[in-house]
TORGU-854956 format. One record per atom (N, C-alpha, C): residue in three letters; chain; atom name; x, y, z. Coordinates in steps of 0.05 Angstrom, whole numbers. Each point is the difference from the previous one (the first is absolute). Last residue first. Example, Ala and Ser with C-alpha at 12.3 -4.5 7.8 and 13.67 -1.06 7.14 Angstrom:
% TORGU-854956
<SER; A; N; <257; -45; 142>>;
<SER; A; CA; <16; 24; 1>>;
<SER; A; C; <-15; 22; 14>>;
<ALA; A; N; <6; -115; -1>>;
<ALA; A; CA; <-18; 24; 0>>;
<ALA; A; C; <18; 24; 0>>;
***
This chain:
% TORGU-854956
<UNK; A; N; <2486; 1498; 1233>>;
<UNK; A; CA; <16; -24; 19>>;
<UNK; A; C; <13; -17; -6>>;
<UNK; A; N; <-10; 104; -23>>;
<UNK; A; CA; <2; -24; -17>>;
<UNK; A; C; <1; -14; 24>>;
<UNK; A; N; <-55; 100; -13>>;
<UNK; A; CA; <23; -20; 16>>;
<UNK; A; C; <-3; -27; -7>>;
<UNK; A; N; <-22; 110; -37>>;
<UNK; A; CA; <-12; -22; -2>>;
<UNK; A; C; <20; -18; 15>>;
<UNK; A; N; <-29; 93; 33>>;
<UNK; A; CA; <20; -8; -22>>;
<UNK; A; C; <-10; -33; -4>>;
<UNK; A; N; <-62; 79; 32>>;
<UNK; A; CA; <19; 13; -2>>;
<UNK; A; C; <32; -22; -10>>;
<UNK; A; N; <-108; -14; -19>>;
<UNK; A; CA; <21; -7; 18>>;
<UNK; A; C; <26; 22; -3>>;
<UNK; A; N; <-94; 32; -29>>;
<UNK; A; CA; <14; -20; -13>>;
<UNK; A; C; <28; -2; 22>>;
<UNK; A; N; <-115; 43; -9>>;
<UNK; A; CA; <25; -6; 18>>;
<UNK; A; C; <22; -22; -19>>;
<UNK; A; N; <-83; 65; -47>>;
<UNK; A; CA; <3; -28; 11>>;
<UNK; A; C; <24; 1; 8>>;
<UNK; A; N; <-63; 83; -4>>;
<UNK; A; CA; <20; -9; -13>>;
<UNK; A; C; <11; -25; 12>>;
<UNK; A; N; <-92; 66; -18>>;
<UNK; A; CA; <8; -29; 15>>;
<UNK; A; C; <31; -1; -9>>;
<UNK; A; N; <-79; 88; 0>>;
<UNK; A; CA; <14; -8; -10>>;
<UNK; A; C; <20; -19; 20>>;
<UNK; A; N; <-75; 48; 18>>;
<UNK; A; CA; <-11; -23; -8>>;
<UNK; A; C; <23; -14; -19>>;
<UNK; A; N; <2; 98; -2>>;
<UNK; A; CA; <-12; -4; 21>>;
<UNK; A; C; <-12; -29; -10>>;
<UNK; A; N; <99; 59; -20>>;
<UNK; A; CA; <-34; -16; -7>>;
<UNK; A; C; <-12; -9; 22>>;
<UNK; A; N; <96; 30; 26>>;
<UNK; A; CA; <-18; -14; -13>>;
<UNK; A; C; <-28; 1; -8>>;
<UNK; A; N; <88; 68; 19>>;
<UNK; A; CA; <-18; -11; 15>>;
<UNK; A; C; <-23; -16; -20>>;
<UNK; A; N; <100; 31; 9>>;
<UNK; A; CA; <-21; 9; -17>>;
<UNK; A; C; <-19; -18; 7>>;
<UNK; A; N; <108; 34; 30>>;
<UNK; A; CA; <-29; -17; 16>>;
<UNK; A; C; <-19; 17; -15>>;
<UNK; A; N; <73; 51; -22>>;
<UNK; A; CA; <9; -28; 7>>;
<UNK; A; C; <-17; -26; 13>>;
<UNK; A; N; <-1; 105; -27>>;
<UNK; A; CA; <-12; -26; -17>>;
<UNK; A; C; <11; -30; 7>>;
<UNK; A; N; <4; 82; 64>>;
<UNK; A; CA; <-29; 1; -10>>;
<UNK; A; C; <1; -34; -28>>;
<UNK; A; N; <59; 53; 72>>;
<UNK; A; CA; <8; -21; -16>>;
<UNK; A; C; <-24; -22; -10>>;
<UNK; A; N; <-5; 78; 74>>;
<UNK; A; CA; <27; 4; -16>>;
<UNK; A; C; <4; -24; -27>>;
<UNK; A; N; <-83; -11; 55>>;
<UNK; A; CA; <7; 25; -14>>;
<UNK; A; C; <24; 12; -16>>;
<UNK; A; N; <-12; -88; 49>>;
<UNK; A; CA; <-11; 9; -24>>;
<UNK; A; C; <-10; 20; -13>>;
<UNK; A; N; <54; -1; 83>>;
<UNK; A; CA; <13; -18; -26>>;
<UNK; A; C; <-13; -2; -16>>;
<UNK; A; N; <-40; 37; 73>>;
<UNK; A; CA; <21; 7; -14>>;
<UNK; A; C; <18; 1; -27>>;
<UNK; A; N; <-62; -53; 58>>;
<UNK; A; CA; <-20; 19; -14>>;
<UNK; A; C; <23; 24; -13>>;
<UNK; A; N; <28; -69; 53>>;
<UNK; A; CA; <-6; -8; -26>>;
<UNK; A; C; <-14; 17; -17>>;
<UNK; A; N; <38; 21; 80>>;
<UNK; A; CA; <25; -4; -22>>;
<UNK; A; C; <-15; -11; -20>>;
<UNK; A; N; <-55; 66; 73>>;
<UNK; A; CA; <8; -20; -9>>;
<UNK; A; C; <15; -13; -23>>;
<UNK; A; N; <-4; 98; 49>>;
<UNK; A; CA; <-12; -11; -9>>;
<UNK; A; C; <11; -35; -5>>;
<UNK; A; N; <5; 44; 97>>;
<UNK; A; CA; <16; 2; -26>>;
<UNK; A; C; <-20; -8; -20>>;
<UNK; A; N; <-44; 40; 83>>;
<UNK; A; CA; <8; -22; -6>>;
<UNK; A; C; <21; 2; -21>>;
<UNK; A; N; <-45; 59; 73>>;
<UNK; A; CA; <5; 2; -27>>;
<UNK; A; C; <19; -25; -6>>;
<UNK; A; N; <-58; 7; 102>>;
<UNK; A; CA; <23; 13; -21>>;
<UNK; A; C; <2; -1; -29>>;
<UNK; A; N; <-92; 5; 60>>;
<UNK; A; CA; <25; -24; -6>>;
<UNK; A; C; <19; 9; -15>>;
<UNK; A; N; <-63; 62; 86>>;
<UNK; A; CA; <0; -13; -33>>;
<UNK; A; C; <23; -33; -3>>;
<UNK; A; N; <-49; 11; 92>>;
<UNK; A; CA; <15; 14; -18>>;
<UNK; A; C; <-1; -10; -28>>;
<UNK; A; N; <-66; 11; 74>>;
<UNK; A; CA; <6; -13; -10>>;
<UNK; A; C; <21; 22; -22>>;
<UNK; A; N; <-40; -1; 108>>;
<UNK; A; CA; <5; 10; -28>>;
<UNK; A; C; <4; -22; -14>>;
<UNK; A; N; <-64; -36; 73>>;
<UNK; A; CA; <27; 15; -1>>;
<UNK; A; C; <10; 15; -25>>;
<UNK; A; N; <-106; -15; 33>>;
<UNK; A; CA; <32; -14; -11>>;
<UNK; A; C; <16; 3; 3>>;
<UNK; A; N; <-88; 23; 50>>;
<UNK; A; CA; <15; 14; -14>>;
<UNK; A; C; <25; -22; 0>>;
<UNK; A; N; <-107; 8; 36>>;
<UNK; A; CA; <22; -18; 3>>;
<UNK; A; C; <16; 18; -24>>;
<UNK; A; N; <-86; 27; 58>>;
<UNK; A; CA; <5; -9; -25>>;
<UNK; A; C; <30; -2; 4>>;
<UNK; A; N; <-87; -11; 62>>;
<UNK; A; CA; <27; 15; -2>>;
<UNK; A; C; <-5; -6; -21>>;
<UNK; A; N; <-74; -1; 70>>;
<UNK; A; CA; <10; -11; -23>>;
<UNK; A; C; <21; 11; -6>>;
<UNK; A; N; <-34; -37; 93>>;
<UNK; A; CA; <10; 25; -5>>;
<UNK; A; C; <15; -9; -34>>;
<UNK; A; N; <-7; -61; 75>>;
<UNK; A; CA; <-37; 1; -17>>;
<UNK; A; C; <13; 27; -15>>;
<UNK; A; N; <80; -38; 42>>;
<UNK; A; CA; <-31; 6; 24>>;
<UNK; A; C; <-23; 5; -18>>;
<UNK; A; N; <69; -33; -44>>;
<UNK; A; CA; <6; 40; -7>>;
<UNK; A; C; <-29; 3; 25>>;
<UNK; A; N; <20; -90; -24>>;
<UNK; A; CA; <32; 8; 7>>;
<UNK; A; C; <7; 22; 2>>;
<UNK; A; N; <-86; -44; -24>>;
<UNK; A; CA; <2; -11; 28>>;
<UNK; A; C; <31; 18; 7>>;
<UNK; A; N; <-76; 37; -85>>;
<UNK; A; CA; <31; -9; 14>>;
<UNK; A; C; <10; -8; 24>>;
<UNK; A; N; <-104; 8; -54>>;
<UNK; A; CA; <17; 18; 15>>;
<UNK; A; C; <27; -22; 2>>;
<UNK; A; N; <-91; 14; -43>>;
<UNK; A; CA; <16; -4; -17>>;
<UNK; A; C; <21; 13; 30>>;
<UNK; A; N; <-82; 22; -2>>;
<UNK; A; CA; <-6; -17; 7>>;
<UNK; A; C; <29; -17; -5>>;
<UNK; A; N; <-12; 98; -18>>;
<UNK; A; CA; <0; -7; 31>>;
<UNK; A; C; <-1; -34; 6>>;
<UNK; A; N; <3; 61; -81>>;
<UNK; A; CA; <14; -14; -1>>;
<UNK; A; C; <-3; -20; 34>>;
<UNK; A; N; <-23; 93; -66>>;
<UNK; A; CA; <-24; -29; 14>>;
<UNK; A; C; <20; -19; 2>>;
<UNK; A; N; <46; 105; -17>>;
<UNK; A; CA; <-10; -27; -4>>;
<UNK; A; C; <-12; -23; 21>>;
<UNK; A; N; <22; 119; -4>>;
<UNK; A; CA; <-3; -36; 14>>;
<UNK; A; C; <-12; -17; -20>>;
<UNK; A; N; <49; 96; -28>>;
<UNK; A; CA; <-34; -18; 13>>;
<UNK; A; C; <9; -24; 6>>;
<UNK; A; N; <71; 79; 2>>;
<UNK; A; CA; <-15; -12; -20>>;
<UNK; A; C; <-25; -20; 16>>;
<UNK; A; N; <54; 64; 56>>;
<UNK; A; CA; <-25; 9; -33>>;
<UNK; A; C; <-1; -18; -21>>;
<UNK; A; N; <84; -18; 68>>;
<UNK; A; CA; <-23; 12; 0>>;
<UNK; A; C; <-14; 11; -24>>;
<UNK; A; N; <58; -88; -4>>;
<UNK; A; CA; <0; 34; 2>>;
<UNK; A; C; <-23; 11; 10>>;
<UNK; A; N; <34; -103; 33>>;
<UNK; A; CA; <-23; 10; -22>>;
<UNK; A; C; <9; 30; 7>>;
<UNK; A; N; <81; -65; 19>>;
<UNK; A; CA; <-24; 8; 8>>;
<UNK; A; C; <-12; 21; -14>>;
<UNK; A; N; <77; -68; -27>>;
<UNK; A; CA; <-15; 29; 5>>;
<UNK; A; C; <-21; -7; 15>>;
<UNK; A; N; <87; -69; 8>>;
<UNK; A; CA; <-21; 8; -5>>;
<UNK; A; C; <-9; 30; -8>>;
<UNK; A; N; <74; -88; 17>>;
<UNK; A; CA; <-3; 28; -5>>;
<UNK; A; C; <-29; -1; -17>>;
<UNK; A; N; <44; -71; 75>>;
<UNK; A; CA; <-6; 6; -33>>;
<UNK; A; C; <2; 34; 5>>;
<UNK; A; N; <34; -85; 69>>;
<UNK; A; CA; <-4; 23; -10>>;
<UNK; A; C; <-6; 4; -26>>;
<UNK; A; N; <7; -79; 72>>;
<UNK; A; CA; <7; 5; -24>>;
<UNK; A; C; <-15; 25; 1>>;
<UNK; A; N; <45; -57; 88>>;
<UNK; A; CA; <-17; 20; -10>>;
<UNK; A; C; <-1; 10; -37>>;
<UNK; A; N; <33; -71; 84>>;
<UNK; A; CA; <2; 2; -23>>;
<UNK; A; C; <-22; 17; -12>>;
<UNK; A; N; <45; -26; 101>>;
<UNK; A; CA; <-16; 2; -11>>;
<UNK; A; C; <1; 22; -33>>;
<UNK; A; N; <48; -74; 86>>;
<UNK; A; CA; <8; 25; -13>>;
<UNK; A; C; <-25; -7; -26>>;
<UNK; A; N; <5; -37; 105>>;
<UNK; A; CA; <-2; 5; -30>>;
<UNK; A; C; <5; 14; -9>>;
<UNK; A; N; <-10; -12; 95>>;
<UNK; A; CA; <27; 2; -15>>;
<UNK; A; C; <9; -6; -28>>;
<UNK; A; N; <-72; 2; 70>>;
<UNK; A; CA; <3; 16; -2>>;
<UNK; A; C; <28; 2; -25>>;
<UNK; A; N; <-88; -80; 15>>;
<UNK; A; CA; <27; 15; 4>>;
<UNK; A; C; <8; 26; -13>>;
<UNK; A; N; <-76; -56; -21>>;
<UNK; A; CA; <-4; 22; 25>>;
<UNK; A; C; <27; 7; 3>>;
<UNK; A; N; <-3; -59; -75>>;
<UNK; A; CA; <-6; 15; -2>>;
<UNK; A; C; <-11; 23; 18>>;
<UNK; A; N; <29; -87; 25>>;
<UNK; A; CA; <15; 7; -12>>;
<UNK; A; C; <-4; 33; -5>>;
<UNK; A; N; <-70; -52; 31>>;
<UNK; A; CA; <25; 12; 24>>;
<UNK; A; C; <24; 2; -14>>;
<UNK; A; N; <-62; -28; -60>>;
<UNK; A; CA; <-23; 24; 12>>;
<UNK; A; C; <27; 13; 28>>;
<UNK; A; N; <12; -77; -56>>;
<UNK; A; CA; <16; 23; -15>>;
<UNK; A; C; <-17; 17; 20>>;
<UNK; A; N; <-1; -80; 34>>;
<UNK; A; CA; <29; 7; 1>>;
<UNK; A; C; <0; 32; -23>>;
<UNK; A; N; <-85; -46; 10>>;
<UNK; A; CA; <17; 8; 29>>;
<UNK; A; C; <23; 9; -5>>;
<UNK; A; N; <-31; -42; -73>>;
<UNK; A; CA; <-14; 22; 3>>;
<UNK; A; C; <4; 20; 20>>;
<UNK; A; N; <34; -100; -4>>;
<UNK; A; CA; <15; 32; -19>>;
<UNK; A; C; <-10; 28; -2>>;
<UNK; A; N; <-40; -74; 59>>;
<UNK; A; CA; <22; 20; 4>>;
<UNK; A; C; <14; 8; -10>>;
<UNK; A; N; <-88; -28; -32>>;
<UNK; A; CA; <-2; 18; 22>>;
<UNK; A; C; <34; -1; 12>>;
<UNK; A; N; <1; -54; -68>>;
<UNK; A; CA; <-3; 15; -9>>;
<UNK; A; C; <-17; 24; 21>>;
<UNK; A; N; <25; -90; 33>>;
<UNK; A; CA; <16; 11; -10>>;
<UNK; A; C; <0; 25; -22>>;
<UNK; A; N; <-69; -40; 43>>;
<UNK; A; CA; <19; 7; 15>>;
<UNK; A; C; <17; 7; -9>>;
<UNK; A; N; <-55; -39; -49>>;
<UNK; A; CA; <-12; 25; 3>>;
<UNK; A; C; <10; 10; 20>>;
<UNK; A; N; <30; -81; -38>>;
<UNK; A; CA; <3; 23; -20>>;
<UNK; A; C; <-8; 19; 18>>;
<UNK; A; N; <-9; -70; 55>>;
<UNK; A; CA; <24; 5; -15>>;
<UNK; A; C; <2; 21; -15>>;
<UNK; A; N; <-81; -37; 14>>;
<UNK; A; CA; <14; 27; 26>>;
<UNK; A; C; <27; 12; -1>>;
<UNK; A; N; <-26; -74; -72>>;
<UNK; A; CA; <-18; 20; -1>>;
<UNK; A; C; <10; 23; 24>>;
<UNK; A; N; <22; -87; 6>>;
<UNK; A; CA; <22; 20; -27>>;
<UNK; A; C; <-13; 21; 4>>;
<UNK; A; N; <-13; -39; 84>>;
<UNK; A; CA; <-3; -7; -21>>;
<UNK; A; C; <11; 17; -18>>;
<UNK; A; N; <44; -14; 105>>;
<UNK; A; CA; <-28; 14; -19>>;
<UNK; A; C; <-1; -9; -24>>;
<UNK; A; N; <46; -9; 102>>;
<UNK; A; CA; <5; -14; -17>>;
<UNK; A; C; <-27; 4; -20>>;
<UNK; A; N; <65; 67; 67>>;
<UNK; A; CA; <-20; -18; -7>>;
<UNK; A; C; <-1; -8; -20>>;
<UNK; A; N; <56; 65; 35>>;
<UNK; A; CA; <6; -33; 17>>;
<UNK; A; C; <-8; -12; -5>>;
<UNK; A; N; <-22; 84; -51>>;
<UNK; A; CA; <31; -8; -8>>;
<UNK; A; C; <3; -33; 16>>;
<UNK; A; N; <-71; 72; 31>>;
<UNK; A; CA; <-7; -25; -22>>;
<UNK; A; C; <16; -13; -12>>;
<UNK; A; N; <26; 58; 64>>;
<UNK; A; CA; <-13; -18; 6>>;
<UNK; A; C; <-16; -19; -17>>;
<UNK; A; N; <41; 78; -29>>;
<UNK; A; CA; <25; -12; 13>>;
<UNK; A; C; <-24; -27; 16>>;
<UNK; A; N; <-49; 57; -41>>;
<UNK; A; CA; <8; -10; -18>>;
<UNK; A; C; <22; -10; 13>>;
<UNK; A; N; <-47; 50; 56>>;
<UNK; A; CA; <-10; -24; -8>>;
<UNK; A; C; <6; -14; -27>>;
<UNK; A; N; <45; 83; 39>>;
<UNK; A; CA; <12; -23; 14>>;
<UNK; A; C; <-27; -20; -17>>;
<UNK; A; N; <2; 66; -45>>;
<UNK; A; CA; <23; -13; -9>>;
<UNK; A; C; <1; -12; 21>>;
<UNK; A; N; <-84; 43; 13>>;
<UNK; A; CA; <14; -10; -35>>;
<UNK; A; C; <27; -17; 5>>;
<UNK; A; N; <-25; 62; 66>>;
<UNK; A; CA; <-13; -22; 6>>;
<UNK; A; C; <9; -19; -29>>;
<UNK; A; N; <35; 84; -11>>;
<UNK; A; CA; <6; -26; 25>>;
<UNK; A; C; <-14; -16; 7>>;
<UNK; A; N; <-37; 59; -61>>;
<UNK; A; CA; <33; -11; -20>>;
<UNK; A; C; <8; -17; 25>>;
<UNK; A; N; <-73; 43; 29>>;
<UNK; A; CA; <-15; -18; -9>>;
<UNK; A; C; <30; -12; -14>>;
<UNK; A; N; <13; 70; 53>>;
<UNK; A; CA; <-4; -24; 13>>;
<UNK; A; C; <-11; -25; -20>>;
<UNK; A; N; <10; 80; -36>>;
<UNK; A; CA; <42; -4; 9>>;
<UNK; A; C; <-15; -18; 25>>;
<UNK; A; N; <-76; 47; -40>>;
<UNK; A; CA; <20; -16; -20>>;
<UNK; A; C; <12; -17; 13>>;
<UNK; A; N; <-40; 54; 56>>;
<UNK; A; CA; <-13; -25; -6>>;
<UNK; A; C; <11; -24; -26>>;
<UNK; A; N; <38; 98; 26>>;
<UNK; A; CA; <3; -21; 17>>;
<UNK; A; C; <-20; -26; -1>>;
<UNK; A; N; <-17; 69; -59>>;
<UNK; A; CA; <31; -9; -19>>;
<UNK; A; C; <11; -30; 21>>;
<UNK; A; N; <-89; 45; 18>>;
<UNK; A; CA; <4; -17; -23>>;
<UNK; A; C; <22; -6; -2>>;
<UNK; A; N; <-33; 32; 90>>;
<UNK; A; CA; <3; 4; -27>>;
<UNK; A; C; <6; -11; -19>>;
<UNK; A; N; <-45; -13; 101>>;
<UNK; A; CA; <24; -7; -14>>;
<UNK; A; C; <-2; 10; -28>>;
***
């Protein structure tokens, strides 16, 4: 019997003796551990099905030029490039457009003496803007 058919009996035997442990009367404890062998169950025969639709992510890669030397790198490997070292490439980057200059930085150029800038450490005391009679 081959492996995959020893599987797909052991997932059946599995789920009828969990339907049989369902009539019975068990502690919290079997409790939990039944019930997490058939969520487990449920994704392992979920996941045999043919009718998934499967999610593939793509990168972009180089592969190493010829003539240049190998790098010591062999211990250092990538589970997602089969062991095989790559090097990874960004996407472009575009420039950033030309911005307007800014109105304030503006304005104090065009109209240089109108805002004179304080001393350094210089205090001017706040005074109510009107006095009110009750």
């Amino acid at each position: 019997m081959d492996k995959y058919k020893a599987l797909e009996q052991l997932l059946t035997e599995l789920e009828d003796f969990l339907k049989i442990l369902d009539k019975e009367n068990l502690s919290s404890t079997a409790v939990v551990k039944k019930s997490f062998l058939a969520d487990l169950l449920r994704l392992c025969t979920k996941s045999s099905g043919g009718d998934e639709e499967y999610i593939y992510m793509n990168k972009v890669t180089i592969n190493k030029l010829h003539g240049e030397p190998e790098k010591d790198n062999k211990g250092h490997r990538d589970s997602l490039t089969n062991g095989e070292m790559e090097q990874h490439l960004y996407p472009p980057q575009k420039s950033l457009p030309e911005l307007p200059p800014s109105k304030i930085i503006l304005e104090t150029k065009l109209y240089p003496g109108l805002k004179t800038e304080s001393p350094e450490g210089y205090y001017e005391e706040a005074e109510p803007y009107s006095v009110s009679m009750n």
